[in-house]
C-alpha positions in Angstrom: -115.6 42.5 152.5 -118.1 44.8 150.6 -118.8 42.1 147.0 -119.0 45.4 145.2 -115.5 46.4 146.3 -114.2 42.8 145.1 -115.7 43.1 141.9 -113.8 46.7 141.8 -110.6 45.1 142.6 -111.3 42.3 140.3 -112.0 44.5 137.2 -108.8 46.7 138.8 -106.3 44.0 138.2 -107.9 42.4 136.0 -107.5 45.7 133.7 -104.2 45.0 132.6 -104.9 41.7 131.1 -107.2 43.7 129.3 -105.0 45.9 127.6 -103.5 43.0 126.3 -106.5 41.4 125.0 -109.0 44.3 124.2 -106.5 47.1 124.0 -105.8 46.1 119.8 -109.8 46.8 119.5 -110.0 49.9 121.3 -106.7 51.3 119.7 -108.5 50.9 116.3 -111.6 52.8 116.7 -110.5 56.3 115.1 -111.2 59.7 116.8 -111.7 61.9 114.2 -111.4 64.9 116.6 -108.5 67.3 116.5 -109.2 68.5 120.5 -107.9 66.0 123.3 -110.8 66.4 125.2 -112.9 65.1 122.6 -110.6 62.5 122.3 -110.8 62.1 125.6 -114.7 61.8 125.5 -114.8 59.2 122.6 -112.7 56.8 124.6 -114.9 57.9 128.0 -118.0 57.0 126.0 -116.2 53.4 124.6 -115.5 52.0 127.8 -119.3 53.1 129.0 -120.0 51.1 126.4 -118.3 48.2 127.7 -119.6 48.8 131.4 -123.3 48.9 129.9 -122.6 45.5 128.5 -121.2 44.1 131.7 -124.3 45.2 133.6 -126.6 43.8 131.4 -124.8 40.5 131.5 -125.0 40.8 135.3 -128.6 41.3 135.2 -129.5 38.3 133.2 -127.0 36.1 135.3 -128.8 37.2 138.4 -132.0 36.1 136.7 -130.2 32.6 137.3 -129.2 33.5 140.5 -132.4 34.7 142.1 -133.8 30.9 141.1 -131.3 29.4 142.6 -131.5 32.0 146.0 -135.1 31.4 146.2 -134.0 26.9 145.6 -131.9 27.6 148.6 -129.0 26.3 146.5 -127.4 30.1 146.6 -124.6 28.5 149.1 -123.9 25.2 147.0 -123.5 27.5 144.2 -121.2 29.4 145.9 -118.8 26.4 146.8 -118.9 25.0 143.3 -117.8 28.3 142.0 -115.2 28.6 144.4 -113.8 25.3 143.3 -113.5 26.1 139.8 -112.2 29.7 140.8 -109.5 28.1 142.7 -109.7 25.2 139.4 -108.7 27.8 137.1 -106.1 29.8 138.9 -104.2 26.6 139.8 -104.1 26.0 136.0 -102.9 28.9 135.0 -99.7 28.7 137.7 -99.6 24.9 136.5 -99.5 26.1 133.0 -102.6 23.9 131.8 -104.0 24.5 128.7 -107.3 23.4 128.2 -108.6 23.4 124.1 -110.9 25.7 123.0 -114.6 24.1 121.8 -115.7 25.2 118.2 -118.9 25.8 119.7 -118.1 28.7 121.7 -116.3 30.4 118.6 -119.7 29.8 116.6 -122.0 31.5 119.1 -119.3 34.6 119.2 -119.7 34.6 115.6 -122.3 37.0 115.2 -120.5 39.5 117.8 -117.8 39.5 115.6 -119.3 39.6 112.4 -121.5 42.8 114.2 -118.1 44.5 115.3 -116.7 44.4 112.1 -119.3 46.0 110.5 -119.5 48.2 113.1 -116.0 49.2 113.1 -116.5 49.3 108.8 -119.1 51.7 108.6 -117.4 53.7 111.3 -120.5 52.9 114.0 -119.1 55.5 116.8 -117.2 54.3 119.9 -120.5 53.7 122.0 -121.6 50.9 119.8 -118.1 49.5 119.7 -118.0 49.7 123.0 -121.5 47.6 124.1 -120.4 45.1 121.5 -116.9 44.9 122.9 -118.6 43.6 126.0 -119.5 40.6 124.7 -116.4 39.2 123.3 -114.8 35.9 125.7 -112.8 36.8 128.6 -111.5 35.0 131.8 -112.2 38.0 134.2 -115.6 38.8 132.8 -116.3 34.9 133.2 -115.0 35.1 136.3 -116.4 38.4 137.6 -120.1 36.6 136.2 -119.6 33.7 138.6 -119.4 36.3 141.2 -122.3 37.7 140.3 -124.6 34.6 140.2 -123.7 34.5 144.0 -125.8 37.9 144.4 -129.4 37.5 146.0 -131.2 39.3 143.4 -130.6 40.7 139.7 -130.2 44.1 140.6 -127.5 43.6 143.0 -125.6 41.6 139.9 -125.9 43.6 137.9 -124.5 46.2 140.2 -121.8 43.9 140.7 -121.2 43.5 137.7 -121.1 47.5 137.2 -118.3 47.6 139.7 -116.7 45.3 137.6 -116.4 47.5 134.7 -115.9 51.0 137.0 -113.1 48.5 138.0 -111.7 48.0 134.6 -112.1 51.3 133.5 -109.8 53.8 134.7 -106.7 51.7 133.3 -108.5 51.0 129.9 -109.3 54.9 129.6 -105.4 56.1 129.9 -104.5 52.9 127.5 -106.8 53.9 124.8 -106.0 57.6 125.2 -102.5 57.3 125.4 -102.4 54.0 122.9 -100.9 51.9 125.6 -99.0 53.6 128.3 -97.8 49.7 129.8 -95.2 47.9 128.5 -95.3 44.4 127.7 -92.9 43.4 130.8 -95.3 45.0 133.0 -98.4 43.6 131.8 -96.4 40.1 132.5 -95.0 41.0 135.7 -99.1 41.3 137.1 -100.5 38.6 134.2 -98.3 36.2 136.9 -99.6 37.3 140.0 -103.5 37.2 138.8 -103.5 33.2 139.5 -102.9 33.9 143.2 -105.6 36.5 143.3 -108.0 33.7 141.3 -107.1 31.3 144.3 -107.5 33.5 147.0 -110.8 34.5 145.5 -111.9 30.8 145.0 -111.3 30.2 148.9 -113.2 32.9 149.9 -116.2 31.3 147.8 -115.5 28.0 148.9 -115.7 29.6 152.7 -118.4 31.7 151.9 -120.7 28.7 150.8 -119.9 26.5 153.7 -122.2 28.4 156.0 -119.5 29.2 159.0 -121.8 32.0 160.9 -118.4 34.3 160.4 -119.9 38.0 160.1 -119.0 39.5 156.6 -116.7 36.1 155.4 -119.2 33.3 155.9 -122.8 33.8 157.0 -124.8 31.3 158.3 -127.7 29.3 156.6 -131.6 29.3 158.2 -133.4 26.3 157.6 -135.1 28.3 155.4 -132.5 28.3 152.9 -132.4 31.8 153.6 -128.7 33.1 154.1 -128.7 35.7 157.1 -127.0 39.5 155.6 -124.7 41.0 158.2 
């Protein structure tokens, strides 16, 4: 399968947990417009804001990536991501809880103090939007692991844009419509995500091992070159 059309579907699904999580931020940037398609356009503009971001993250993760293409560790990489994939969707169906470091809430610091002054002095949904980006989230992290298992920083950061296309179309109707799925919804799918996470994970793991299947594993040259299909 295309990795541009699972970082789609990842971003697809993953959309609803958004809601949850991002949708209070997007709800409270105004639209001082009377017109609904100017309402419309603030929101379209927001969640560009947020697929800018993602892009930019995918390019500088595919920095990373390229190194470790060009090491020949692209397929190691793959398999250790895989693991914690399928790691972190067996926790979640498991019910794990894992505590969250102080550090990571003191490098997010600035994001937030930069979003609340944004949101203050009334900084315009764009701006909102590219900041939004950066706040902690399991799919972006997860959608980024993805990503580092691209050959080269442009295709991650196309990756990562599918990701956000993926994410959008959900996120457009909840912010114009202030949250059009109920809470017994965004359960109901919240539960099946794990399963996705896992199944995900295994095609990593498969991925990495090198099976010379066309499109689901391809094999490794001596080069440590992996052969495109």
């Amino acid at each position: 399968m295309n990795t541009n059309l699972i970082a789609f579907f990842i971003g697809l699904f993953g959309s609803v947990h958004c809601i949850g999580m991002c949708g209070p931020l997007a709800f409270a940037v105004p639209s001082f417009h009377s017109r609904w398609w100017l309402v419309v356009a603030d929101k379209i503009t927001y969640n560009l804001g947020r697929v800018i971001t993602y892009s930019f993250l995918g390019l500088l993760i595919g920095l990373l990536g390229r190194q470790l293409w060009l090491a020949g560790l692209q397929q190691g990489v793959s398999i250790i991501s895989g693991v914690l994939i399928i790691a972190a969707g067996l926790s979640r169906l498991l019910k794990i809880k894992f505590s969250q470091s102080g550090f990571i809430s003191k490098m997010l610091a600035p994001v937030n103090r930069l979003l609340t002054y944004a949101l203050k002095h009334k900084a315009g949904h764009l701006a909102i939007g590219l900041l939004n980006g950066f706040l902690p989230c399991g799919f972006v992290y997860l959608a980024l692991v993805g990503a580092v298992n691209t050959s080269s920083p442009f295709a991650s950061a196309q990756y990562m844009f599918w990701f956000g296309m993926g994410t959008f179309p959900l996120m457009l109707i909840a912010t114009v419509s202030s949250g059009f799925i109920g809470p017994a919804v965004r359960r109901s799918i919240n539960r099946g995500m794990p399963y996705v996470m896992v199944c995900l994970g295994l095609w990593f793991l498969v991925r990495g091992l090198g099976l010379n299947i066309p499109y689901l594993s391809p094999a490794k040259q001596s080069s440590g070159v992996t052969i495109c299909h």
